[in-house]
PyMOL commands that place a pseudoatom at each C-alpha (Angstrom):
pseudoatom trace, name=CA, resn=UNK, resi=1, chain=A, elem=C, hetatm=0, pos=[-5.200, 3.326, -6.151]
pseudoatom trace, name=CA, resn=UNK, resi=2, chain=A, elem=C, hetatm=0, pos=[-5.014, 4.494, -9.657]
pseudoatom trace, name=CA, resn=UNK, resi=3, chain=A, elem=C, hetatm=0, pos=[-1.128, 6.264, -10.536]
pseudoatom trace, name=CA, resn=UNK, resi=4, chain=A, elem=C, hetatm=0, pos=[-2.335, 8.701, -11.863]
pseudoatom trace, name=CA, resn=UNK, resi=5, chain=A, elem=C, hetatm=0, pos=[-3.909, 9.715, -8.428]
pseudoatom trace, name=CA, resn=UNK, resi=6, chain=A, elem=C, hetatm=0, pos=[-0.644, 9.003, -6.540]
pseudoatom trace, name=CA, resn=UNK, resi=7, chain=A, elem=C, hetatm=0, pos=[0.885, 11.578, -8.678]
pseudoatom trace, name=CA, resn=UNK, resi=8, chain=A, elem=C, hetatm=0, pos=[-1.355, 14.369, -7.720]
pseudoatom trace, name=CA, resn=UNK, resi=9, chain=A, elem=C, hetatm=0, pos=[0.339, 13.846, -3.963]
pseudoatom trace, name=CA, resn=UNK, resi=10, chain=A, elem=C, hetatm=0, pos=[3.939, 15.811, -2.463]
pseudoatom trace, name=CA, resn=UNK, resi=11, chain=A, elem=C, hetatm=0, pos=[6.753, 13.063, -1.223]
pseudoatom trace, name=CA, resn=UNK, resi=12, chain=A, elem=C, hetatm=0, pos=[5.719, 13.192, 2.232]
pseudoatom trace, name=CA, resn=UNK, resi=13, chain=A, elem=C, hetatm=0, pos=[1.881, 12.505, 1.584]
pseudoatom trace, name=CA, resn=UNK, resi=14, chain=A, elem=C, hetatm=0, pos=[3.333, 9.455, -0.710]
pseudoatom trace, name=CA, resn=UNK, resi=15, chain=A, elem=C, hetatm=0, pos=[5.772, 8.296, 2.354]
pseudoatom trace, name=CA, resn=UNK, resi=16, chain=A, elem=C, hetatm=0, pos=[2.728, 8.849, 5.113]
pseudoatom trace, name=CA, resn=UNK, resi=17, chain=A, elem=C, hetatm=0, pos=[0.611, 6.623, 2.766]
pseudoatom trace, name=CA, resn=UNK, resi=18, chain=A, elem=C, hetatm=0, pos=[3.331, 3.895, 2.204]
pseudoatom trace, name=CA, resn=UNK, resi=19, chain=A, elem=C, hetatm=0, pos=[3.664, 3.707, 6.438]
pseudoatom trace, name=CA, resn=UNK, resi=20, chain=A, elem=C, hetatm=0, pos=[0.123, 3.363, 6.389]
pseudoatom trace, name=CA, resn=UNK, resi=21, chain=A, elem=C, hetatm=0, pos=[-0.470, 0.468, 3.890]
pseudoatom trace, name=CA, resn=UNK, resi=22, chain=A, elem=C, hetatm=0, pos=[2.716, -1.365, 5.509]
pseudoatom trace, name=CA, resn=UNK, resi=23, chain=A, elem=C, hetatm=0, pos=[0.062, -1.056, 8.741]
pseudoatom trace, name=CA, resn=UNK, resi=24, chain=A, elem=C, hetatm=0, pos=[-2.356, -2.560, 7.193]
pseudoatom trace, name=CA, resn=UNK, resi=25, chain=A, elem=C, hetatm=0, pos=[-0.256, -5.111, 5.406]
pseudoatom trace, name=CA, resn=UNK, resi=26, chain=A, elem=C, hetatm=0, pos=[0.651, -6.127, 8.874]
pseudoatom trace, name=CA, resn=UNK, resi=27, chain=A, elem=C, hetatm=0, pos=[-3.078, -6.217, 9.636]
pseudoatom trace, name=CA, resn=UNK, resi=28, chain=A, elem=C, hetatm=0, pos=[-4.123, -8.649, 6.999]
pseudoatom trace, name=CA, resn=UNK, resi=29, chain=A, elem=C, hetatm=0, pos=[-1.182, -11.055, 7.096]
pseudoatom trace, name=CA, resn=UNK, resi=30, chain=A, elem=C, hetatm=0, pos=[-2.508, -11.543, 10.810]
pseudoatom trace, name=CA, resn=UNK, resi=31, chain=A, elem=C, hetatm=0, pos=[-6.079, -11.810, 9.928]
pseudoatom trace, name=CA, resn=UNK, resi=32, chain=A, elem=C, hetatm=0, pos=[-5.291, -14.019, 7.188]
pseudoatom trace, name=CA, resn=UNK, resi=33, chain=A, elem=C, hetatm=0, pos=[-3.303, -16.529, 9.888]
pseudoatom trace, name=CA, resn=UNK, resi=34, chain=A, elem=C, hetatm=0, pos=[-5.759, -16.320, 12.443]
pseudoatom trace, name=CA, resn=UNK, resi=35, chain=A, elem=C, hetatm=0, pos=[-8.543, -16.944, 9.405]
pseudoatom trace, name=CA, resn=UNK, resi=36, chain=A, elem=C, hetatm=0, pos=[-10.294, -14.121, 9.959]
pseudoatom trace, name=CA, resn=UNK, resi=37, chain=A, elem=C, hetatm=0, pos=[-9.095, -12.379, 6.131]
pseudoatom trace, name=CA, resn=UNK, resi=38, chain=A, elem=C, hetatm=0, pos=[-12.115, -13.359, 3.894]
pseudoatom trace, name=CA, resn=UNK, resi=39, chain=A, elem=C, hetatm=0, pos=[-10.397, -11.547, 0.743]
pseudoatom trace, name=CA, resn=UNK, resi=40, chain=A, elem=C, hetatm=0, pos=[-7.093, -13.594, 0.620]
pseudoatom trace, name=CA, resn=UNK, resi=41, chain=A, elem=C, hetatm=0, pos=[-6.857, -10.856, -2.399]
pseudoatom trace, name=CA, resn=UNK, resi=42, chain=A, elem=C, hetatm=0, pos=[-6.182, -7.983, -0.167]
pseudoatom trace, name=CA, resn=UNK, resi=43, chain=A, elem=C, hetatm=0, pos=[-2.920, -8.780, 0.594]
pseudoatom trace, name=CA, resn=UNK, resi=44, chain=A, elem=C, hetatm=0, pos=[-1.318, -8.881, -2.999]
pseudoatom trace, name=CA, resn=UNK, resi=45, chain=A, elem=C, hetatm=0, pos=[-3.521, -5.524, -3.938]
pseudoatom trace, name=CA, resn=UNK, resi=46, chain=A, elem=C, hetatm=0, pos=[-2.152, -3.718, -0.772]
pseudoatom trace, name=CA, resn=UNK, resi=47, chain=A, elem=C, hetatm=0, pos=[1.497, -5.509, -1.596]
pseudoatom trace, name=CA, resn=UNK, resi=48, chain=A, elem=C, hetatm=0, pos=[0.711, -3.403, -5.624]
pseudoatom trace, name=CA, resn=UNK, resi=49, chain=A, elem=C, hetatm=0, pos=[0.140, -0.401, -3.960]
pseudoatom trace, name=CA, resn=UNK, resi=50, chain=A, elem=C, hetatm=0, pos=[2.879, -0.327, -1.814]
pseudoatom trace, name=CA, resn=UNK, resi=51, chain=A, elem=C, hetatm=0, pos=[5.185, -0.960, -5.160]
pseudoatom trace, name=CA, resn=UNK, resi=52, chain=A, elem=C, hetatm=0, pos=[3.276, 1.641, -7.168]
pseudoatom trace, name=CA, resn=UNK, resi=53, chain=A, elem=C, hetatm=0, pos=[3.476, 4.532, -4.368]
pseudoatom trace, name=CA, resn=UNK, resi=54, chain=A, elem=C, hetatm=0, pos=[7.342, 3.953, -4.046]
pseudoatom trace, name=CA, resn=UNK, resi=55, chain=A, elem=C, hetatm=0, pos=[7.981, 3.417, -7.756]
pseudoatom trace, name=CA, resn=UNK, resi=56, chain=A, elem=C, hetatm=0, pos=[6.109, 6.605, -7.974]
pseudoatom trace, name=CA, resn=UNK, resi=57, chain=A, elem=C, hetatm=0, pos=[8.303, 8.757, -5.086]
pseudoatom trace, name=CA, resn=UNK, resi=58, chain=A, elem=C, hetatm=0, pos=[11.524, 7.477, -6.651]
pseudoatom trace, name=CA, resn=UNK, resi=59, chain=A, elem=C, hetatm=0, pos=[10.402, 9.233, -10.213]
pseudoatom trace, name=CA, resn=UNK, resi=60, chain=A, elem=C, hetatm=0, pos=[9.825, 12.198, -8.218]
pseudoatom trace, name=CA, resn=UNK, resi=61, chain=A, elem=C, hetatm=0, pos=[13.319, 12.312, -6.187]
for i in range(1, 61): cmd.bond("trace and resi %d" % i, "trace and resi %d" % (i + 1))
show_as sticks, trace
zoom trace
């Protein structure tokens, strides 16, 4: 997810989509223990997005 789509969104479509990639953090962690996670990759790109999309909210509080 580029920033310069997150931007586009209003503060509560940014916090909905932080609660969901924290869900799916949660998902691949667990896949990744149970060695089902065959893109070990995932989890820092998710972990990114999750920075970028808060990063971005603060600027726009």
């Amino acid at each position: 997810m580029k920033a310069t789509e997150i931007r586009d969104f209003n503060a509560e479509e940014i916090q909905q989509k932080v609660l969901d990639l924290k869900e799916a953090l949660f998902n691949l962690r667990f896949q990744h223990e149970i060695g089902q996670l065959e893109n070990p990759k995932k989890i820092g790109e998710t972990k990114r997005d999750i920075a970028r999309l808060k990063t971005i909210l603060n600027e726009k509080i």
